[in-house]
Each structure stands twice: as C-alpha cells, then as structure tokens.
N, C-alpha and C positions, 0 to 999 in steps of 0.2 A: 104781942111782944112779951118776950119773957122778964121778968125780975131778976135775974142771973145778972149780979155786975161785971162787965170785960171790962178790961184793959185798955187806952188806946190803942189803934193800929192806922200806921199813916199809909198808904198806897199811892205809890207811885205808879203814874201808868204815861204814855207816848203824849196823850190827846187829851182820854176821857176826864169829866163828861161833858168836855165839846167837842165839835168837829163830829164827821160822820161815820170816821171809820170805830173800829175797837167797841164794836155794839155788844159782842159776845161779854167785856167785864161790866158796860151797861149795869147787864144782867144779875152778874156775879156782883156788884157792890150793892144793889138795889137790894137785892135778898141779905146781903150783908151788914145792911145799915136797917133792917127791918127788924134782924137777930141783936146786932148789936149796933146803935145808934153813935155810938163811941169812935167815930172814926173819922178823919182827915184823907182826903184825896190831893194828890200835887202834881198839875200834870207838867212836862218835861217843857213842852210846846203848845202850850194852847192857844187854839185860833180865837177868834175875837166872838164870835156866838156860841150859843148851844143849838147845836140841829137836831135832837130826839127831845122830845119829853121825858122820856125820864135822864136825862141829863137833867135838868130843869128842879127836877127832885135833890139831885145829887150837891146842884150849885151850893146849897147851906154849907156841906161838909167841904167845901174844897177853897184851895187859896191857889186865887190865881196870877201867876209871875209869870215876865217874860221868861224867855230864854236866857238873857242877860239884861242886866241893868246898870245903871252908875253907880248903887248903891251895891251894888254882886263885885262889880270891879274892885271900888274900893276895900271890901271884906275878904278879898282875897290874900293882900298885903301881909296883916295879921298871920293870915296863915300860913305864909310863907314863910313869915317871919320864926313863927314857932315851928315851923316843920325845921327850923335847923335845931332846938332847942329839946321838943319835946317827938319822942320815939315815933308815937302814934301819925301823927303828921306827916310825920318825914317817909315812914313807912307806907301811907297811902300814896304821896308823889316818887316812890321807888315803883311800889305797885303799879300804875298808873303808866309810866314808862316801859317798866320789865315785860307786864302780861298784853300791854296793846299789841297784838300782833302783826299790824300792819302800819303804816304812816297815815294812812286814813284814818282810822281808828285811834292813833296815838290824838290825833289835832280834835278828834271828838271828844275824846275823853277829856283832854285840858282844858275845851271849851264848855264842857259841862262841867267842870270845879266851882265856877263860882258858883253856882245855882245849889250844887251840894255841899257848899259853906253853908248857903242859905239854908237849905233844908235842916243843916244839923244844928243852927238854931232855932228852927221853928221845933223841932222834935223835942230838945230841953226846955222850950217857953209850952211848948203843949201837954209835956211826962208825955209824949209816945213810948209805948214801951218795946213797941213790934215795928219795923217797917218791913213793906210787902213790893217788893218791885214786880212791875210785868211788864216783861221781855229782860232779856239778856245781852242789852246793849248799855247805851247811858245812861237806862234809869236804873239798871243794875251798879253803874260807876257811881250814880247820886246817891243811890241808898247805901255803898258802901264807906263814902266820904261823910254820909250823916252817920253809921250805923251803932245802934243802942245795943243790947246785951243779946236783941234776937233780929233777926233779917231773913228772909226769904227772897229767892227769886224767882220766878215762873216761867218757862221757855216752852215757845212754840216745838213742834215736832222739829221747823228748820231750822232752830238753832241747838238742836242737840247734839250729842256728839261730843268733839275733841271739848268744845267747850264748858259744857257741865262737867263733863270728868277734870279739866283742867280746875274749876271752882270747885268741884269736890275735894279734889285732892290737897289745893292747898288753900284752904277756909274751911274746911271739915271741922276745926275746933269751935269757930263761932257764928260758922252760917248754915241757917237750913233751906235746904233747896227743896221745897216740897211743895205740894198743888194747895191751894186753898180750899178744903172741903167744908159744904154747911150741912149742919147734922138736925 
C-alpha cells in the first residue's frame, strides 16, 4: 500500500459487493481499496448475502440500505420542502422529470430520491469528496441527488449513446463522465 493520502470516494454500484452479478467492479474496487483504502461503497439494492469472497473483503467499506425505508420516506418531506425554497433542490426534481425519458424511467427515478437523500447525507457525515456511479440508470439519479463538487458515472457499451451525450451536454460543467483507471 502506498503512503499517498486520497480523498474519500463513495461508489455507487446496482448490487456490489453482494449478490452475484456485477463481478467485473468486484474487481475494480478490490484493487481500488488496496491503492486507496479511503472509500465507501453504497449499493442501490442489495440482496440480503454476499456470494463471492471478495465481497466479503468489500463488506468493511460499504453501508448497507434497503432500497427504501421509513426513515428514507420520512427524509424526503424536508426535501421537498426546500426544493420549493432553495434552487439546487428544486433543480434536481425538474431534472428528474424533464431528462426521464420515458414513464418507466420517470417512477424509477422518484422512487430512488429517497435513497439519494440518503446518500447525500451520508456523503457530508463521511467528507466524500468524489462519488463514482456505475451504470447510467438510478445509481446515476442517486449520485446526482447526493452530488459533491466531483461525480462520475461509468456506462456500459449498452447504454451509450443518446444518453452520455445527453449527460454531457447538459452537466459538462460539474460532471465527469469518465472510466475509473488504477495507475
């Protein structure tokens, strides 16, 4: 391990590190928390076990929340209540409506706000200074309902397209869309 201090970085991912699938960031955080120990994992849905070992390794770094809870429900009130008050708020539930491009997609994204309430106070109780989403769905909506001064999101080949360019275009000033490379 190097002496090099990072920054936190919180990563959102669908599952990891439970559940079977999403083995590939496994990988990608295992080597990540080996370079920099400094990091929180938050998965979207997590099933009730870990089925790899090195999930297992992972468990220290991650907090695990349903999908929704009584206390996610509750915490959303608040933010509603400031989204009429204060810009940034109100701006995420415009977002939120304006760029879901389908009604399926609209009832996902509202149904993951509370969980990225959640998120965006574990990120200022943590100093996360980075959050990292992977995939270009919800956990992209959760990381950008917490999001701190830097964000990233990482997309499959199948979800490129209209849609990166769509995030590029309009979040170009405060998101980076870019792969997570370890050096």
């Amino acid at each position: 391990m190097t002496n090099k201090t990072f920054s936190k970085t919180a990563f959102i991912t669908a599952q990891t590190p439970f559940g079977k699938g999403e083995t590939f960031i496994l990988d990608e955080l295992t080597e990540i928390k080996r370079k920099n120990p400094n990091i929180v994992i938050i998965p979207r849905n997590p099933p009730k076990t870990i089925f790899h070992q090195a999930g297992r390794v992972l468990s220290k770094n991650t907090i695990k929340t349903s999908v929704i809870n009584l206390k996610m429900l509750f915490g959303i009130f608040p933010f509603l209540v400031k989204s009429i008050a204060l810009p940034k708020h109100g701006e995420i539930i415009k977002k939120i409506f304006t760029q879901s491009n389908s009604a399926k997609k609209l009832l996902k994204n509202l149904a993951i706000l509370p969980k990225g309430i959640l998120l965006s106070k574990i990120v200022k109780e943590q100093n996360v200074k980075h959050i990292h989403a992977h995939w270009g769905s919800t956990t992209a909506t959760m990381a950008y309902v917490a999001k701190t001064d830097k964000y990233s999101v990482e997309y499959d080949s199948s979800q490129m397209g209209y849609q990166r360019k769509q995030y590029t275009q309009r979040e170009s000033k405060d998101m980076q869309i870019r792969k997570m490379y370890i050096k």
